[in-house]
C-alpha positions as CSV (number, residue, x, y, z in Angstrom):
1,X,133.9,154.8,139.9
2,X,134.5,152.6,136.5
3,X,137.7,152.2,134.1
4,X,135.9,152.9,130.7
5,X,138.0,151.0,128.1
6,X,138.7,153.2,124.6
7,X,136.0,152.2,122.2
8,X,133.0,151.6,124.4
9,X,130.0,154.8,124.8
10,X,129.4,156.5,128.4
11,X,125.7,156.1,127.4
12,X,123.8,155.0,124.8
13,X,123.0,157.6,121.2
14,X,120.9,154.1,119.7
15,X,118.6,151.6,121.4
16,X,120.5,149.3,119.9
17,X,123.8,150.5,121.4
18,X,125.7,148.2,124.9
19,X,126.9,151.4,127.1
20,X,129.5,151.8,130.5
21,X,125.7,152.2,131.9
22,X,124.2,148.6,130.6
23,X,127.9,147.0,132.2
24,X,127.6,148.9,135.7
25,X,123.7,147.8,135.8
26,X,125.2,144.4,135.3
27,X,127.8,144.6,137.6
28,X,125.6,146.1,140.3
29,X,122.8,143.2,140.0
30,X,125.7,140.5,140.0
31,X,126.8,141.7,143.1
32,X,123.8,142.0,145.0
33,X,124.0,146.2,144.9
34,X,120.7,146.1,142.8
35,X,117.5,143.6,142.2
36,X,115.8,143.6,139.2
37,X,112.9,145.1,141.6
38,X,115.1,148.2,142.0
39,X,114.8,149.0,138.5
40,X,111.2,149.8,138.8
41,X,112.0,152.7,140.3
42,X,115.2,154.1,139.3
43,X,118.1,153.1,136.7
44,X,121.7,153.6,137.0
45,X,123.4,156.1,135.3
46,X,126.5,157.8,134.6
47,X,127.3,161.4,136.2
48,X,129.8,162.2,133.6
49,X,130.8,161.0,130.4
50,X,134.0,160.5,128.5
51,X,134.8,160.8,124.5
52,X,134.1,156.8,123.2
53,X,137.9,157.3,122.1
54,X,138.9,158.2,125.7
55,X,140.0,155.4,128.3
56,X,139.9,156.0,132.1
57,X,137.8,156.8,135.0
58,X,134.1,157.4,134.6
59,X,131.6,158.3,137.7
60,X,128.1,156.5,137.9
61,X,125.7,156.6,140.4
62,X,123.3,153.4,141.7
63,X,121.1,155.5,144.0
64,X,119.2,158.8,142.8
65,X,120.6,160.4,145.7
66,X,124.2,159.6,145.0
67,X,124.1,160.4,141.8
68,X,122.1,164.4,142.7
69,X,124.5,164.9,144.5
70,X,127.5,163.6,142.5
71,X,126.2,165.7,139.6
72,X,126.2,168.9,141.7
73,X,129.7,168.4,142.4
74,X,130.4,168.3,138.9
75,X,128.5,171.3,138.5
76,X,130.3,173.2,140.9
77,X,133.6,172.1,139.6
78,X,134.5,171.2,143.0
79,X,135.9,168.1,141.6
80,X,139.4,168.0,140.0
81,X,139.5,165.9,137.0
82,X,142.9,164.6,135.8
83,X,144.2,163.1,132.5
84,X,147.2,162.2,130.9
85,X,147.7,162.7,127.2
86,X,150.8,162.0,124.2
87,X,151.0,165.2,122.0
88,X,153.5,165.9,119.0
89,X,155.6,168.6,119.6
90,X,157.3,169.6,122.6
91,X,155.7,171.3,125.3
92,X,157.4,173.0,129.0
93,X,156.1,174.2,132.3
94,X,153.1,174.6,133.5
95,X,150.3,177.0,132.0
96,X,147.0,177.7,132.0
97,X,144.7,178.2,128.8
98,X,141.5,179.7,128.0
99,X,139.2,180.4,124.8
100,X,135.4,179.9,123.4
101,X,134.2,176.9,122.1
102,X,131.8,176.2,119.3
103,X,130.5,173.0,118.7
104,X,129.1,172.2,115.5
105,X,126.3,169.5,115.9
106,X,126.2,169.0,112.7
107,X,129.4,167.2,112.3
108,X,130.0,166.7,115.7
109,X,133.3,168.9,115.8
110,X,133.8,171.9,117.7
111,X,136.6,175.0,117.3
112,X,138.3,176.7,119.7
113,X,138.4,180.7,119.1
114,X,140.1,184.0,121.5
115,X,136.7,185.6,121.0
116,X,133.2,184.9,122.5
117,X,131.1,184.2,119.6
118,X,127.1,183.5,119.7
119,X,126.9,180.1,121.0
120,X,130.3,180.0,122.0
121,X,131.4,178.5,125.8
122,X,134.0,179.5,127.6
123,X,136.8,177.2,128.8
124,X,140.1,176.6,130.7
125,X,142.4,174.0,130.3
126,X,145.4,174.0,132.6
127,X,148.5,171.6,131.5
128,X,152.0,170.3,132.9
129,X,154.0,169.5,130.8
130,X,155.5,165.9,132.5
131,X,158.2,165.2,130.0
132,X,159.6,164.9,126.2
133,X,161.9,163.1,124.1
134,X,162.3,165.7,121.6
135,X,159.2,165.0,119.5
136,X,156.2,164.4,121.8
137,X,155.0,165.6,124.9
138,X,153.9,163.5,128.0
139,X,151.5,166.1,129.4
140,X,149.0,166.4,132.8
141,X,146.1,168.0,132.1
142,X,143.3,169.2,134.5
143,X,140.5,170.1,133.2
144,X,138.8,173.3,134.8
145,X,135.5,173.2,132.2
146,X,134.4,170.3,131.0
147,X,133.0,170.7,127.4
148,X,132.4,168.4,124.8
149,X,136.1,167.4,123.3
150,X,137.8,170.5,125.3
151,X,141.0,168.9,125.9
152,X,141.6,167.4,122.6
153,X,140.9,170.7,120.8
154,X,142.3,172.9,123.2
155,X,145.4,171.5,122.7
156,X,145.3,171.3,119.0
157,X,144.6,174.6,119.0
158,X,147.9,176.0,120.5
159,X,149.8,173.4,117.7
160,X,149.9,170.3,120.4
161,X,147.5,167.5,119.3
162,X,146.9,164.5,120.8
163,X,148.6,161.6,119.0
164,X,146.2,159.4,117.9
165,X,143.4,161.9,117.8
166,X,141.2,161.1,114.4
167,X,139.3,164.3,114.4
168,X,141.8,167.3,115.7
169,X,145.3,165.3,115.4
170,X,147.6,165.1,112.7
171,X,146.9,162.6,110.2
172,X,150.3,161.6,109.3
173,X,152.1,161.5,112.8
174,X,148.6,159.2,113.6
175,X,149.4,156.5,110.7
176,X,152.8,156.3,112.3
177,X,151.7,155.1,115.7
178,X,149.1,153.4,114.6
179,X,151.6,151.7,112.0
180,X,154.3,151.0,114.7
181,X,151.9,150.5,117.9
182,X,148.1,149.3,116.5
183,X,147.2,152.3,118.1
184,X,143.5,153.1,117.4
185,X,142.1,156.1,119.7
186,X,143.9,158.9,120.6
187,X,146.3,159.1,123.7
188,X,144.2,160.2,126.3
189,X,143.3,158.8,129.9
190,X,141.5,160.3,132.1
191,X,143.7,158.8,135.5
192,X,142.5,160.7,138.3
193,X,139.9,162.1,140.3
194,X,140.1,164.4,143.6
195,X,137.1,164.3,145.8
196,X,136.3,167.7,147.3
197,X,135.3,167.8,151.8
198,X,132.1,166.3,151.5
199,X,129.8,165.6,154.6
200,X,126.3,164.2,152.8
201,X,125.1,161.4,151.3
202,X,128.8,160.8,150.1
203,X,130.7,161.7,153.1
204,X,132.5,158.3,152.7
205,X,134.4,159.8,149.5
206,X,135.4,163.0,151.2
207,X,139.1,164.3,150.2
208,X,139.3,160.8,148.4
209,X,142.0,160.4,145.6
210,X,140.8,157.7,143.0
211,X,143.4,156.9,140.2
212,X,143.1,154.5,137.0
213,X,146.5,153.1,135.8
214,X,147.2,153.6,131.9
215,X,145.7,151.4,129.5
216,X,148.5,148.4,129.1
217,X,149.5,149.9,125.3
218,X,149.7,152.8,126.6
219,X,152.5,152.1,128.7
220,X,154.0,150.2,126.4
221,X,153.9,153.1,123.6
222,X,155.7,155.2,126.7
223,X,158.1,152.6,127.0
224,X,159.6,152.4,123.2
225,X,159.5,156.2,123.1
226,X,161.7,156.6,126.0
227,X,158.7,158.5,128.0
228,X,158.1,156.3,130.8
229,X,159.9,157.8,133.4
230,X,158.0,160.6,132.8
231,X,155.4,159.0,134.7
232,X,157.4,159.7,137.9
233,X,156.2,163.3,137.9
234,X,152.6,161.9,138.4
235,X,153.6,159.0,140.6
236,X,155.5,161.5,143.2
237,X,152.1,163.8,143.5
């Protein structure tokens, strides 16, 4: 398990790109997890990714069986997936969402619709909301399907984007906190995992709860917004 900083890919899209995959591979021959010679035969890699823009917890696996059997986990959605997120407006409760989403590869962008549509996926997004100081949100989202940008449209869809959020956010509340904070991706973190009974290869993760703390400006955005005592609601769990 990794803390992906904002700004740097799961995996590579160029040759020329430095991935979370290139830093664990690093990390692992450092520390004596991997030899060079272990290459040969099988690379590192990630079991899920994370939007570049997204900080937080990212899975990789060093051995081929860790990682077949981590991805079948994902699969089976066996895993819970946790993530906290700032969105404008304010939001209350707890609820449960669903729709179809289209991804259009063309400008990599996808829209969220009531209606299954040719190429359409359905997906489920369940939120809580953790808090609000009249404008924005603090909200706990767990993510039931995990499609490309889900949680940042899904929420823009029901008139709650992410601050921050360059492709489904709104533009001006963005120039605002990125005005008064330097803020640069959008306000999401994914901050914990929840490991399923497991008695295989990963037996040693079984019913295992793995958090990431927020990102440092984060917290600090939180703090001048009169939000972070929301964070008890997650800290109490």
């Amino acid at each position: 398990f990794m803390k992906n900083p904002a700004g740097i890919l799961s995996q590579k899209s160029k040759n020329e790109d430095v991935s979370m995959i290139e830093y664990f591979t690093s990390y692992l021959i450092k520390t004596n997890k991997l030899t060079p010679d272990d290459l040969e035969t099988f690379h590192p890699a990630v079991a899920n990714r994370l939007d570049r823009n997204t900080s937080g917890i990212i899975i990789g696996g060093k051995t081929l069986a860790g990682l077949q059997e981590m991805s079948e986990i994902l699969k089976n959605r066996n895993l819970h997936k946790y993530y906290i997120c700032l969105v404008d407006g304010v939001m209350e409760g707890t609820k449960r969402i669903s729709g179809y989403l289209t991804k259009s590869e063309n400008h990599n962008k996808v829209t969220i619709s009531d209606k299954n549509t040719d190429g359409s996926y359905f997906i489920e997004t369940q939120y809580r909301a953790l808090g609000n100081n009249g404008k924005q949100t603090l909200v706990e989202v767990l993510l039931l399907t995990g499609r490309s940008h889900q949680i940042r449209a899904h929420l823009s869809s029901i008139g709650h984007p992410i601050i921050g959020d360059g492709k489904y956010g709104n533009p001006n509340i963005n120039k605002t906190f990125k005005r008064l904070y330097g803020l640069r991706s959008q306000f999401l973190h994914s901050y914990r995992l929840e490991m399923p009974v497991l008695s295989g290869t990963l037996k040693d993760l079984s019913g295992k709860k793995i958090v990431a703390g927020l990102p440092d400006n984060f917290t600090y955005i939180l703090k001048k917004e009169g939000l972070l005592k929301c964070l008890h609601g997650i800290q109490e769990d």
